[in-house]
mmCIF file of the N, C-alpha and C atoms, coordinates in Angstrom:
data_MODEL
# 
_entry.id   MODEL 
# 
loop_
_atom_site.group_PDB 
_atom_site.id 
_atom_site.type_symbol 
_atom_site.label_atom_id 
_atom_site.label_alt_id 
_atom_site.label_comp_id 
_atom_site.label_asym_id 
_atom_site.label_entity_id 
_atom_site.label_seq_id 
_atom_site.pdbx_PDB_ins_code 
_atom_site.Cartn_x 
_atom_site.Cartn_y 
_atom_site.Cartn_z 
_atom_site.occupancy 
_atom_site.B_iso_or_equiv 
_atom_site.pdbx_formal_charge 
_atom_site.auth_seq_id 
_atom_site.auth_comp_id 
_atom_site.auth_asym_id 
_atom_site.auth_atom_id 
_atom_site.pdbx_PDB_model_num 
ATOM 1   N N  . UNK A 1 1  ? 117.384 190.357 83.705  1.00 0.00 ? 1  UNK A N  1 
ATOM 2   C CA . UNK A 1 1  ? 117.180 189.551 84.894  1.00 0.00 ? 1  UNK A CA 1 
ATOM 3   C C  . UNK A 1 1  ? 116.728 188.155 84.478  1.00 0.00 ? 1  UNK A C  1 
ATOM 4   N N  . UNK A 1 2  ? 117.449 186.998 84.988  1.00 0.00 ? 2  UNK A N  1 
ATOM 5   C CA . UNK A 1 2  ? 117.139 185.606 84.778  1.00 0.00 ? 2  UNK A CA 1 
ATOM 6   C C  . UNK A 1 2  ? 115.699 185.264 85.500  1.00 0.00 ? 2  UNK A C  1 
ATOM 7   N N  . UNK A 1 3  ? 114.585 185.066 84.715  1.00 0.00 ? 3  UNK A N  1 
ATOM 8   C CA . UNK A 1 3  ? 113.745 184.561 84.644  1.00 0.00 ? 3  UNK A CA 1 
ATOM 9   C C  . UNK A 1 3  ? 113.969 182.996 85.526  1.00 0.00 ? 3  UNK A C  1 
ATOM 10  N N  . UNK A 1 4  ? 113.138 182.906 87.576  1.00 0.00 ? 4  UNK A N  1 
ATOM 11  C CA . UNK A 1 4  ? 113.500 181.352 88.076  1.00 0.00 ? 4  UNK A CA 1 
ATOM 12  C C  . UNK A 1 4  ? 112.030 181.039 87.801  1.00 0.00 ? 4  UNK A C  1 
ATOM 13  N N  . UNK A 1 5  ? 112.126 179.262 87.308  1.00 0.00 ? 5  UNK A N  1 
ATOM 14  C CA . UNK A 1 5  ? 111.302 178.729 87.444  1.00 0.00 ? 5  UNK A CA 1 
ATOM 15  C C  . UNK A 1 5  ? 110.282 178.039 88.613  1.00 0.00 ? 5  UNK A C  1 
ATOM 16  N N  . UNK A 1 6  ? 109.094 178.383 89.140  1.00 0.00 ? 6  UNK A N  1 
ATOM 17  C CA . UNK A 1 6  ? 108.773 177.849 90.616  1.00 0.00 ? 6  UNK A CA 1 
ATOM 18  C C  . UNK A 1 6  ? 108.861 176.426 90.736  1.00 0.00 ? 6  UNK A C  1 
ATOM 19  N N  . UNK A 1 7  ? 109.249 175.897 91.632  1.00 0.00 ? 7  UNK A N  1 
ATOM 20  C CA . UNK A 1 7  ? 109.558 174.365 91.716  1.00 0.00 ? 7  UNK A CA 1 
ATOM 21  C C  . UNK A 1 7  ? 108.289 174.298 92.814  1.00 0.00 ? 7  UNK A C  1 
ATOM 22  N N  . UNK A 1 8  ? 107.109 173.141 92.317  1.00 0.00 ? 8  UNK A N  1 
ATOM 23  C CA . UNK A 1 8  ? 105.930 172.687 92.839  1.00 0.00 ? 8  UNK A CA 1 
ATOM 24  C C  . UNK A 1 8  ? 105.743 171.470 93.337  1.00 0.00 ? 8  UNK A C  1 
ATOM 25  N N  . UNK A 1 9  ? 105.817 171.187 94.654  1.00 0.00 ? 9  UNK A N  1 
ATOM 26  C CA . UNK A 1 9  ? 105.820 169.939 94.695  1.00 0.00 ? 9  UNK A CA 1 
ATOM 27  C C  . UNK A 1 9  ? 104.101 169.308 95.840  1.00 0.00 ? 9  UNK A C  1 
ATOM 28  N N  . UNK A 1 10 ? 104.080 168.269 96.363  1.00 0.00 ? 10 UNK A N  1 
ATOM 29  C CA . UNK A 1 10 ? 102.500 168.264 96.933  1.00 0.00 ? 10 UNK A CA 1 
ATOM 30  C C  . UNK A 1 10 ? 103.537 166.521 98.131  1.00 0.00 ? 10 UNK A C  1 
ATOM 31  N N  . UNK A 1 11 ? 102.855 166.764 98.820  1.00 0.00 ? 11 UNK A N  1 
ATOM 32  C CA . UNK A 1 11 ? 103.316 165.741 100.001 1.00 0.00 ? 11 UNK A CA 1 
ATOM 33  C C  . UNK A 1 11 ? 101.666 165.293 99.960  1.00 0.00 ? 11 UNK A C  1 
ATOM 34  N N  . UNK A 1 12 ? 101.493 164.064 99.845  1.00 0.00 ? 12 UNK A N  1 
ATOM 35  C CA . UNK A 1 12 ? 100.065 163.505 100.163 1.00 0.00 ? 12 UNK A CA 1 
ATOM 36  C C  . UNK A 1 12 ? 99.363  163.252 101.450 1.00 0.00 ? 12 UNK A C  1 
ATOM 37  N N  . UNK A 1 13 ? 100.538 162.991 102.072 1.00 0.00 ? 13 UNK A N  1 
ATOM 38  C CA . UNK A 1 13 ? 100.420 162.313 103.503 1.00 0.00 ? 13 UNK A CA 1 
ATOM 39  C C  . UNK A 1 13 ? 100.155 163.297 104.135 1.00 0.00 ? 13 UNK A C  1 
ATOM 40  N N  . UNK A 1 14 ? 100.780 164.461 104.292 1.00 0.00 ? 14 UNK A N  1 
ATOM 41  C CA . UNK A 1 14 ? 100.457 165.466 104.632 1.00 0.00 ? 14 UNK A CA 1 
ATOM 42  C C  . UNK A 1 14 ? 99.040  166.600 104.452 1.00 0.00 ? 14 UNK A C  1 
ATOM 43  N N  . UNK A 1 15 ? 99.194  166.547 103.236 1.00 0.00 ? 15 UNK A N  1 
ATOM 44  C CA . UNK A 1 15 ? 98.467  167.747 102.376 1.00 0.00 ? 15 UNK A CA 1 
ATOM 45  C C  . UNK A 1 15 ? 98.737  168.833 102.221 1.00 0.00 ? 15 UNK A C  1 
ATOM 46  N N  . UNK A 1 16 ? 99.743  168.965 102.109 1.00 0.00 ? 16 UNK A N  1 
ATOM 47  C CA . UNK A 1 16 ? 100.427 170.128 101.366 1.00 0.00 ? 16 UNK A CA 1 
ATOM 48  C C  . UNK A 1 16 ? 100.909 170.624 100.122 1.00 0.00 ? 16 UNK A C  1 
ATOM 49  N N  . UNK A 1 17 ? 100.916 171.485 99.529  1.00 0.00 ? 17 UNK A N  1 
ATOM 50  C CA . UNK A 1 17 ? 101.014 171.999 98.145  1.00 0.00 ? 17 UNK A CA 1 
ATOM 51  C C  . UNK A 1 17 ? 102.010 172.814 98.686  1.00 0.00 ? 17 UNK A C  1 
ATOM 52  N N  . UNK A 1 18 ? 103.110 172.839 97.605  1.00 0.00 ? 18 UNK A N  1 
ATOM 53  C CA . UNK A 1 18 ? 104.273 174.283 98.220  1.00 0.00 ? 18 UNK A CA 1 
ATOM 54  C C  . UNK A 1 18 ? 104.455 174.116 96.925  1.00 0.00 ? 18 UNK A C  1 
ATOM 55  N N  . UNK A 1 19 ? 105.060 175.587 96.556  1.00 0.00 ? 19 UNK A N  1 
ATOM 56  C CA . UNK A 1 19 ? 105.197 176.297 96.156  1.00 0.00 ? 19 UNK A CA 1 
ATOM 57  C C  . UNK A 1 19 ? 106.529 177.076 96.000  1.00 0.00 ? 19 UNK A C  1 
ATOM 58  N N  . UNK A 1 20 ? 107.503 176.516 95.736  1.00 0.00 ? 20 UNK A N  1 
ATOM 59  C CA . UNK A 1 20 ? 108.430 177.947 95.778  1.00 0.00 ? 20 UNK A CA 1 
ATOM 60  C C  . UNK A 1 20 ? 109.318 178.434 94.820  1.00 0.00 ? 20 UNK A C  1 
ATOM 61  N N  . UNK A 1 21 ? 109.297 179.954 95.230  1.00 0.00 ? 21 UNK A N  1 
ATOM 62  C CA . UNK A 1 21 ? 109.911 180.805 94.458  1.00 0.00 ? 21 UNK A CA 1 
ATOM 63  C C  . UNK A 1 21 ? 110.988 181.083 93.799  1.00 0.00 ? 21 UNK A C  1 
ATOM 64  N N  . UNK A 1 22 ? 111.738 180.840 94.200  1.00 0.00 ? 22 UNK A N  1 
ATOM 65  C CA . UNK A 1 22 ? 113.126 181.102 94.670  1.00 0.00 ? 22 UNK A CA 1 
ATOM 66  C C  . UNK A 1 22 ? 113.948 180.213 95.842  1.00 0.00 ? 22 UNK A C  1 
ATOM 67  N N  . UNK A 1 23 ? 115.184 180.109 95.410  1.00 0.00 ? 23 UNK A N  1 
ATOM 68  C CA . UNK A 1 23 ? 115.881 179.425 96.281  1.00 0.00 ? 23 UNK A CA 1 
ATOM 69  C C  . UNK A 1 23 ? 116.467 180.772 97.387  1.00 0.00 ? 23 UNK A C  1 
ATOM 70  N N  . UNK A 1 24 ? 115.930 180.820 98.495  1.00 0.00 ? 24 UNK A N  1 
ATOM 71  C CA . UNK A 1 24 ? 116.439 181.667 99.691  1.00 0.00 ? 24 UNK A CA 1 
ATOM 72  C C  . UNK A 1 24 ? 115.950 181.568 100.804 1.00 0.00 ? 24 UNK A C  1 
ATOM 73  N N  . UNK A 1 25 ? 116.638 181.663 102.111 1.00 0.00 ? 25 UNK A N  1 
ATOM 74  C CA . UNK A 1 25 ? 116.310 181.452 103.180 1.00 0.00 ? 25 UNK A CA 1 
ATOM 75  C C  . UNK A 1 25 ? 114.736 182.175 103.657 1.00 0.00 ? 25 UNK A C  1 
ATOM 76  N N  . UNK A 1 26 ? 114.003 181.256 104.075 1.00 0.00 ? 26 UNK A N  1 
ATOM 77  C CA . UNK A 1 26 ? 112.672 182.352 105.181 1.00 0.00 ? 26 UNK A CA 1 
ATOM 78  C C  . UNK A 1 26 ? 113.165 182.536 106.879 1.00 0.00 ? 26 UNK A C  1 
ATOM 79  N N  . UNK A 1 27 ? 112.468 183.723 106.575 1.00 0.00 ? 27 UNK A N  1 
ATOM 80  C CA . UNK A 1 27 ? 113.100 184.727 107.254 1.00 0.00 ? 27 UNK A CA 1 
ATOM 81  C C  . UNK A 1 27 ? 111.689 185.416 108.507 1.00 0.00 ? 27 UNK A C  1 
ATOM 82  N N  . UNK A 1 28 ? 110.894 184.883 107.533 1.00 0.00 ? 28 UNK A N  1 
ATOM 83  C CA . UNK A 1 28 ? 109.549 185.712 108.123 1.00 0.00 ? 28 UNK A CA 1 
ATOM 84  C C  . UNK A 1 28 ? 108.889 185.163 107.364 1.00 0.00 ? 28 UNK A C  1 
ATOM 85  N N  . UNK A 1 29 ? 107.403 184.786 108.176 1.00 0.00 ? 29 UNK A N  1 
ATOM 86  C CA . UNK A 1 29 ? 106.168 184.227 107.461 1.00 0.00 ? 29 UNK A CA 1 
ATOM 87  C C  . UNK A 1 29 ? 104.652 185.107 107.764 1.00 0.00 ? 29 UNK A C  1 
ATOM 88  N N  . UNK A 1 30 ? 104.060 184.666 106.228 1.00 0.00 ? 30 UNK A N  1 
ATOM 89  C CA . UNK A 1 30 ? 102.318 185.587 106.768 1.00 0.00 ? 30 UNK A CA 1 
ATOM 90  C C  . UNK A 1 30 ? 101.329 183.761 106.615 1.00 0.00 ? 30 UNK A C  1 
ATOM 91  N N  . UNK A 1 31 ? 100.119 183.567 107.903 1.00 0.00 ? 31 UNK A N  1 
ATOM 92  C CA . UNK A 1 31 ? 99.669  182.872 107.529 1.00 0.00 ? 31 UNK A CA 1 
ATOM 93  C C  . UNK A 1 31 ? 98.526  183.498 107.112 1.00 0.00 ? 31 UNK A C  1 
ATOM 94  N N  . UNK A 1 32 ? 97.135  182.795 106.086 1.00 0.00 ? 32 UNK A N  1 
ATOM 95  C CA . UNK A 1 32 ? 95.717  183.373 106.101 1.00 0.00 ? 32 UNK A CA 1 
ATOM 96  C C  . UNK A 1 32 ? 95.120  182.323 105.715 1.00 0.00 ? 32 UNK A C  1 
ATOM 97  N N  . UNK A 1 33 ? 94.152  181.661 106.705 1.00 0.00 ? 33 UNK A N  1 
ATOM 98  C CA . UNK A 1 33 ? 93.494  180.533 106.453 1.00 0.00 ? 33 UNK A CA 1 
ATOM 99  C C  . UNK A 1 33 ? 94.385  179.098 106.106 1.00 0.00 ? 33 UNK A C  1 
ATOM 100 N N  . UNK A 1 34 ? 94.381  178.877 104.772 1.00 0.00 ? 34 UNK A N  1 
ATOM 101 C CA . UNK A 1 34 ? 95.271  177.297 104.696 1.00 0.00 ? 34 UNK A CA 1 
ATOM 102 C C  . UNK A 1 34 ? 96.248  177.693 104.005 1.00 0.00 ? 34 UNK A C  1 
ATOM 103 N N  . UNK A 1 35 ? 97.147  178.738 103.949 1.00 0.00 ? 35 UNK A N  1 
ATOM 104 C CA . UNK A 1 35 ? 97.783  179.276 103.649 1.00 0.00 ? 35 UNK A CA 1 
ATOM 105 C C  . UNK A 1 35 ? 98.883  180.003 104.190 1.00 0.00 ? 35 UNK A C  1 
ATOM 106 N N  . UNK A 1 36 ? 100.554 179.656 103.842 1.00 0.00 ? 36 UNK A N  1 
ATOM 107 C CA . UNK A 1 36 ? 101.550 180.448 104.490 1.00 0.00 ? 36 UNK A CA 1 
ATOM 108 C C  . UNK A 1 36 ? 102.087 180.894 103.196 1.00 0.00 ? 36 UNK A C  1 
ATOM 109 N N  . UNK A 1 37 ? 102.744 182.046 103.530 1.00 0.00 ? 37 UNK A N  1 
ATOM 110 C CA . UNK A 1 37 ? 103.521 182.729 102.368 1.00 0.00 ? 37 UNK A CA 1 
ATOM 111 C C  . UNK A 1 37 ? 105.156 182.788 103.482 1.00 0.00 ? 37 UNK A C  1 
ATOM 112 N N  . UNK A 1 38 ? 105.819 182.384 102.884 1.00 0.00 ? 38 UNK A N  1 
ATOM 113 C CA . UNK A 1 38 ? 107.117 182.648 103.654 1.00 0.00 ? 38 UNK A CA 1 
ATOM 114 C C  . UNK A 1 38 ? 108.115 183.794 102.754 1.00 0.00 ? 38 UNK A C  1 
ATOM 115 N N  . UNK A 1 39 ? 109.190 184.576 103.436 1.00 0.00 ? 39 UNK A N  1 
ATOM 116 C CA . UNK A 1 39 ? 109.556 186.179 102.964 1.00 0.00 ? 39 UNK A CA 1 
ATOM 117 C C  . UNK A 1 39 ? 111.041 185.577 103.222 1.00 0.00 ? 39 UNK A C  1 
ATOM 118 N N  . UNK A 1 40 ? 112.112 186.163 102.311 1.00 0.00 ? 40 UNK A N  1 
ATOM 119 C CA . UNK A 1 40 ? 113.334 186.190 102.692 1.00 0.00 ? 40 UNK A CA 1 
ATOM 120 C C  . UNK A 1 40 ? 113.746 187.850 103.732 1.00 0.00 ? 40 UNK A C  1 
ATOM 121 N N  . UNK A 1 41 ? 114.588 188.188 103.735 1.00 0.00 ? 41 UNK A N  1 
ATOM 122 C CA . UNK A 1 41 ? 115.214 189.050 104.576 1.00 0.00 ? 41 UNK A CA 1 
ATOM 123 C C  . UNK A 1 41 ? 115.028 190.320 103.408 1.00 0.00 ? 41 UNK A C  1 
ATOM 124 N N  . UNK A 1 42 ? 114.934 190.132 102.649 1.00 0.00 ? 42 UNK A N  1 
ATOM 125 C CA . UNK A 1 42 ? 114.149 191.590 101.856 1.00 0.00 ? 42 UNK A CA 1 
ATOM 126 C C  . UNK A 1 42 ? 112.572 191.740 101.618 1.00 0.00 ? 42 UNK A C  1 
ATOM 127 N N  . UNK A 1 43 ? 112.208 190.991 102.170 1.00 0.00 ? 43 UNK A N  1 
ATOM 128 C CA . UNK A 1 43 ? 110.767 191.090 101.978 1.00 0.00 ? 43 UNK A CA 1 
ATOM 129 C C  . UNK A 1 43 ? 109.755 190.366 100.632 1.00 0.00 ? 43 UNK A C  1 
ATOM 130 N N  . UNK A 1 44 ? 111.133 189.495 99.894  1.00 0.00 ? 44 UNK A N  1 
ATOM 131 C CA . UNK A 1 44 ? 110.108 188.934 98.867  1.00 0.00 ? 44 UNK A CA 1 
ATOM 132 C C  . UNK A 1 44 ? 109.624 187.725 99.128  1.00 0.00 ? 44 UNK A C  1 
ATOM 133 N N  . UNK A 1 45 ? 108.336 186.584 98.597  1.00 0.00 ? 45 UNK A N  1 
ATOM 134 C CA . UNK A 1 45 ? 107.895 185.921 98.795  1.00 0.00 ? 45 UNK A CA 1 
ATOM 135 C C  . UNK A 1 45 ? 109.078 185.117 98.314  1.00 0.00 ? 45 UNK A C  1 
ATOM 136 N N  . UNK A 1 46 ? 109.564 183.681 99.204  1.00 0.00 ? 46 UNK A N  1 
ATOM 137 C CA . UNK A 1 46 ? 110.273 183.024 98.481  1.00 0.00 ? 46 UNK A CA 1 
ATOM 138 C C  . UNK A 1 46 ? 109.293 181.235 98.264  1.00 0.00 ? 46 UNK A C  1 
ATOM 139 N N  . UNK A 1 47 ? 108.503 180.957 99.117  1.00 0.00 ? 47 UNK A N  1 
ATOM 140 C CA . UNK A 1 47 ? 107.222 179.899 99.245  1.00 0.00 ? 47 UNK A CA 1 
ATOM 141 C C  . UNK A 1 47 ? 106.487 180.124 99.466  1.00 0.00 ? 47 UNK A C  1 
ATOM 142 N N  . UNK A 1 48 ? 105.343 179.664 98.890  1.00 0.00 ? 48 UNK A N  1 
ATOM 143 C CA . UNK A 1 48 ? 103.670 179.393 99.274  1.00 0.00 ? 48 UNK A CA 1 
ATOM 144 C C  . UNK A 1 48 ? 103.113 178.155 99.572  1.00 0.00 ? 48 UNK A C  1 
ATOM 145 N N  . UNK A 1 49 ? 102.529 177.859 100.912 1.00 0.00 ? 49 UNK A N  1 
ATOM 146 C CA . UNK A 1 49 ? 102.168 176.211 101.223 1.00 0.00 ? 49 UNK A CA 1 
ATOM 147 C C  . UNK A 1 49 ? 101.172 176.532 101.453 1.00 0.00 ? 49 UNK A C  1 
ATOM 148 N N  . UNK A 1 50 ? 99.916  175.563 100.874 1.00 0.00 ? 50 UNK A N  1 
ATOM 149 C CA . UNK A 1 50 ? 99.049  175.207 101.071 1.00 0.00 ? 50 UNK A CA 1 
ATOM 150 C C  . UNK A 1 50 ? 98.849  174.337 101.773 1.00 0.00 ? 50 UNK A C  1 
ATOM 151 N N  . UNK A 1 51 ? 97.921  174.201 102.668 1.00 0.00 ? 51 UNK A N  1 
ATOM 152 C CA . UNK A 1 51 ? 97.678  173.122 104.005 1.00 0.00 ? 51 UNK A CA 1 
ATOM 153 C C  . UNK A 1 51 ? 96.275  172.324 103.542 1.00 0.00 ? 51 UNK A C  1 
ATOM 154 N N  . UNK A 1 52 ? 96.166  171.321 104.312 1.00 0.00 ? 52 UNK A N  1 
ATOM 155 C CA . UNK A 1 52 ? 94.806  170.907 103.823 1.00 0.00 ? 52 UNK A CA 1 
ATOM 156 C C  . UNK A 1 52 ? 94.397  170.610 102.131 1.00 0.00 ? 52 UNK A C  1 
ATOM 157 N N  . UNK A 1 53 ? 95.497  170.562 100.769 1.00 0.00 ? 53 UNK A N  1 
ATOM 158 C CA . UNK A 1 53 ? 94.880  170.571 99.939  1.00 0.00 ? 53 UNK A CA 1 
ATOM 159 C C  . UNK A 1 53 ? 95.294  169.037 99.686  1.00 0.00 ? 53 UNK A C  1 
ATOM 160 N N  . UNK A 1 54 ? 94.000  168.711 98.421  1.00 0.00 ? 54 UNK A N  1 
ATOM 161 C CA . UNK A 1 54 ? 93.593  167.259 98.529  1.00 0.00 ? 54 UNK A CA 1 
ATOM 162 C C  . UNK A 1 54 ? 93.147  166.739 97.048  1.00 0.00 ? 54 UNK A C  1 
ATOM 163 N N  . UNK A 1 55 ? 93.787  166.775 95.933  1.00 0.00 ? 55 UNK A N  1 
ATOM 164 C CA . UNK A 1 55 ? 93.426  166.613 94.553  1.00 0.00 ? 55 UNK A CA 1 
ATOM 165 C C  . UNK A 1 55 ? 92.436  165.624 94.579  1.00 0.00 ? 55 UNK A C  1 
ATOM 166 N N  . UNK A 1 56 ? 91.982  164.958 95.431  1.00 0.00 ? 56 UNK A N  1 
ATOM 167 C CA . UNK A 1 56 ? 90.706  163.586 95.259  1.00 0.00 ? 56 UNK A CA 1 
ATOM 168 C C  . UNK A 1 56 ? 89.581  164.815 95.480  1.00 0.00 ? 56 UNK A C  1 
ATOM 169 N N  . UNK A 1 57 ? 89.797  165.665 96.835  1.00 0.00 ? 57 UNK A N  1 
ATOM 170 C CA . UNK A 1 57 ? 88.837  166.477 97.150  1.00 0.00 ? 57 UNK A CA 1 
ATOM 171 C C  . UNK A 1 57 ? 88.094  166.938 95.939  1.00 0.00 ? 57 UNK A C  1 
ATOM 172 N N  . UNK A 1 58 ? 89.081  167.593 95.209  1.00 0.00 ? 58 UNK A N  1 
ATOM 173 C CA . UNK A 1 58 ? 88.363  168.666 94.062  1.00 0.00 ? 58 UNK A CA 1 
ATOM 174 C C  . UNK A 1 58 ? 88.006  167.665 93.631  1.00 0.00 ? 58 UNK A C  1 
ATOM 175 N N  . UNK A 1 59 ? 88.445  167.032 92.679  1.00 0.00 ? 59 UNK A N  1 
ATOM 176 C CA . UNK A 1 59 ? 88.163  165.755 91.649  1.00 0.00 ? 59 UNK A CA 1 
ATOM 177 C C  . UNK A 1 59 ? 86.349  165.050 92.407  1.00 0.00 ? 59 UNK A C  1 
ATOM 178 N N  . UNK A 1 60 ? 86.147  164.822 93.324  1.00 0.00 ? 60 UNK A N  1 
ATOM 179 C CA . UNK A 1 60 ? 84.901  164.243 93.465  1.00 0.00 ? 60 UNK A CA 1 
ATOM 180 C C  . UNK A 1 60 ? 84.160  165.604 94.226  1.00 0.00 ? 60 UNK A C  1 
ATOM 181 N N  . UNK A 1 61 ? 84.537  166.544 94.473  1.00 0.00 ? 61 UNK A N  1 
ATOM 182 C CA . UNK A 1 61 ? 83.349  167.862 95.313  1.00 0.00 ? 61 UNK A CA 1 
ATOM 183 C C  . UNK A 1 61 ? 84.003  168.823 95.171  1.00 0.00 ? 61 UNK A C  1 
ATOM 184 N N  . UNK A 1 62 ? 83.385  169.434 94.053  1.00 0.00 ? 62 UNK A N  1 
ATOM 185 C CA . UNK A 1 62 ? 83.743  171.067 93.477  1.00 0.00 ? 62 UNK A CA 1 
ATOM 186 C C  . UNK A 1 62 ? 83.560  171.692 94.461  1.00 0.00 ? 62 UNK A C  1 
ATOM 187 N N  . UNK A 1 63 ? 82.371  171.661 95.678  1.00 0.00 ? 63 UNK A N  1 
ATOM 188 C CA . UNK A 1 63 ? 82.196  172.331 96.862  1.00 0.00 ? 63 UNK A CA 1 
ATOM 189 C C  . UNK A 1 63 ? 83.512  172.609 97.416  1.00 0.00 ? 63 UNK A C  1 
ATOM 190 N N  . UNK A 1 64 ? 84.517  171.913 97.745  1.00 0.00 ? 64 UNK A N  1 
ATOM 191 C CA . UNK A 1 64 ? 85.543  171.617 98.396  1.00 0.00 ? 64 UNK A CA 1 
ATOM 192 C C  . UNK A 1 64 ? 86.885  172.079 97.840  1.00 0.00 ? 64 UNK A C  1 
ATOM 193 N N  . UNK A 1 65 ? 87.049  172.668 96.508  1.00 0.00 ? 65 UNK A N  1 
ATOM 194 C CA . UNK A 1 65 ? 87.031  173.795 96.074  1.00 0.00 ? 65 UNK A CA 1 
ATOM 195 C C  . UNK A 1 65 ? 87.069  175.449 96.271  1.00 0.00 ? 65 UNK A C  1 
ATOM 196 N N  . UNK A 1 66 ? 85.574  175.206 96.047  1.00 0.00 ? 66 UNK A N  1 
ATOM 197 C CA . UNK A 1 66 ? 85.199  176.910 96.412  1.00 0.00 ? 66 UNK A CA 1 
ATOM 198 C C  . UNK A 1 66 ? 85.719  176.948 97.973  1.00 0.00 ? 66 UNK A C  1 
ATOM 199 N N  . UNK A 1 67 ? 85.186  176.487 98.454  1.00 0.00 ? 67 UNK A N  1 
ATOM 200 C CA . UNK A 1 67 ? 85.629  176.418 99.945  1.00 0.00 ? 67 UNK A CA 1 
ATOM 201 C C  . UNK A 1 67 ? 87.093  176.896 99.908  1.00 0.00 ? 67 UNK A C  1 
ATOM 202 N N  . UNK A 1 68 ? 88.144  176.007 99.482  1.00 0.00 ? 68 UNK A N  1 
ATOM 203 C CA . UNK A 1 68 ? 89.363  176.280 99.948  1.00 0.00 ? 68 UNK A CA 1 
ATOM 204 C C  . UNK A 1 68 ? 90.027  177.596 99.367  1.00 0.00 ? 68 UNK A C  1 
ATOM 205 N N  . UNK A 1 69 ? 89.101  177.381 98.013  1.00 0.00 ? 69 UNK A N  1 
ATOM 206 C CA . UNK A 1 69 ? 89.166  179.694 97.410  1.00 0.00 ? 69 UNK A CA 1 
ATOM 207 C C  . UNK A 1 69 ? 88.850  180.651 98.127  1.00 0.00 ? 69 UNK A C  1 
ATOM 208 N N  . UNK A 1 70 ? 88.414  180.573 99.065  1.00 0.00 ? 70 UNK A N  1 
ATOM 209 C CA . UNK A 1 70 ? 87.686  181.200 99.515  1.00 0.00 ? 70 UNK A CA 1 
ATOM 210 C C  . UNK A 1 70 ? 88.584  181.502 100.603 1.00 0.00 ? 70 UNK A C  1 
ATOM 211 N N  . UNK A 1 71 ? 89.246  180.414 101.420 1.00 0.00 ? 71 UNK A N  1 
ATOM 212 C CA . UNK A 1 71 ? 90.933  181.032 101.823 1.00 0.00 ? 71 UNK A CA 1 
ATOM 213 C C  . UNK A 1 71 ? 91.558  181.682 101.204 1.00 0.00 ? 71 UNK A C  1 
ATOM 214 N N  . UNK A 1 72 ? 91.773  181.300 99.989  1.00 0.00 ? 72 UNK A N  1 
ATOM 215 C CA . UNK A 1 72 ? 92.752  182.312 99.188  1.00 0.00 ? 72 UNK A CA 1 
ATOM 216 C C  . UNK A 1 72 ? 92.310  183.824 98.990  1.00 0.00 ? 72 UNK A C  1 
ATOM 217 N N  . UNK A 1 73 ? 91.022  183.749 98.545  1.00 0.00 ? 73 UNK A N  1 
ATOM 218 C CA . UNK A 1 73 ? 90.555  185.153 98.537  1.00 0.00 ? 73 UNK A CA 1 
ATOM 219 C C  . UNK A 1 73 ? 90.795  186.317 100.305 1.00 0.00 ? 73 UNK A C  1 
ATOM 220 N N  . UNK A 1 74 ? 90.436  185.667 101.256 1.00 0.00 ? 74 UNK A N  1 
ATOM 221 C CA . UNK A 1 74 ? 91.120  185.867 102.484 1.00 0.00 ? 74 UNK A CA 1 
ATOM 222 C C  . UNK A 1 74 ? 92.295  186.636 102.269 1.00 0.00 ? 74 UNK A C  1 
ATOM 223 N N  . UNK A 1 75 ? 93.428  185.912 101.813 1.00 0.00 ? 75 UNK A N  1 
ATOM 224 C CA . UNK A 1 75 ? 94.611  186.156 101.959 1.00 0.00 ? 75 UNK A CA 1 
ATOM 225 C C  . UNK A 1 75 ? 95.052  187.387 100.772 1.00 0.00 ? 75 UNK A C  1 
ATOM 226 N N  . UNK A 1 76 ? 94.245  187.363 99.653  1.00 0.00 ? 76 UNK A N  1 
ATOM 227 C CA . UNK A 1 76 ? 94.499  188.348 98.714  1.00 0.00 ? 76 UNK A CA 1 
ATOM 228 C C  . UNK A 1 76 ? 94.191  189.773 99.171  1.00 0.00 ? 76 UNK A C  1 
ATOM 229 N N  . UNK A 1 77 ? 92.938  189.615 99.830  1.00 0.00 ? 77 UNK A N  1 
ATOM 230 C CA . UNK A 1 77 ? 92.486  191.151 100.670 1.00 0.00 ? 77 UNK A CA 1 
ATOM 231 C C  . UNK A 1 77 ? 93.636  191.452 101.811 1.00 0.00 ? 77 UNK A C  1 
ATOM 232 N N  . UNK A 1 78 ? 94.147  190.649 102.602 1.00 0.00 ? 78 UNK A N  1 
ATOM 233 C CA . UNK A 1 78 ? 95.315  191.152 103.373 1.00 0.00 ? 78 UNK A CA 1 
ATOM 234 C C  . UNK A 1 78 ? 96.375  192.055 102.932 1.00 0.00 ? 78 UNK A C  1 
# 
C-alpha cells in the first residue's frame, strides 16, 4: 500500500490549521471543541481543521496552548 503524504496548510486570517489526509470527498463530519475531523463515504478520516489556532498565541502564552490541548484531549475520549 502507497504510503500518502498529509498536506498541512494554516490560513492566518482565519485561524485555521487543516490537515489532510487523503485526497477524497467529505461525506460526514465529527466536531469536538476547536476541532472537525471530516470522513469520506467509508468512514475514514480524510481532514482535520483546527479552528481558533494562532502560532503568535503559543509563541508568547504557553497557557494558550494547554488550553487548546485540552480540546484535543476532548476529542480523543470521544
Amino acid at each position: 500500500m502507497k504510503k500518502i503524504k498529509p498536506i498541512i496548510s494554516y490560513n492566518k486570517e482565519s485561524k485555521v490549521l487543516s490537515v489532510e489526509l487523503k485526497k477524497a470527498q467529505s461525506t460526514d463530519s465529527e466536531l469536538s471543541g476547536n476541532v472537525v475531523i471530516d470522513y469520506d463515504k467509508n468512514g475514514e478520516a480524510v481532514r482535520v481543521n483546527f479552528y481558533d489556532f494562532n502560532f503568535n498565541d503559543f509563541k508568547s502564552n504557553p497557557k494558550a496552548f494547554k488550553g487548546f490541548a485540552e480540546n484535543l484531549r476532548v476529542l480523543a475520549k470521544a
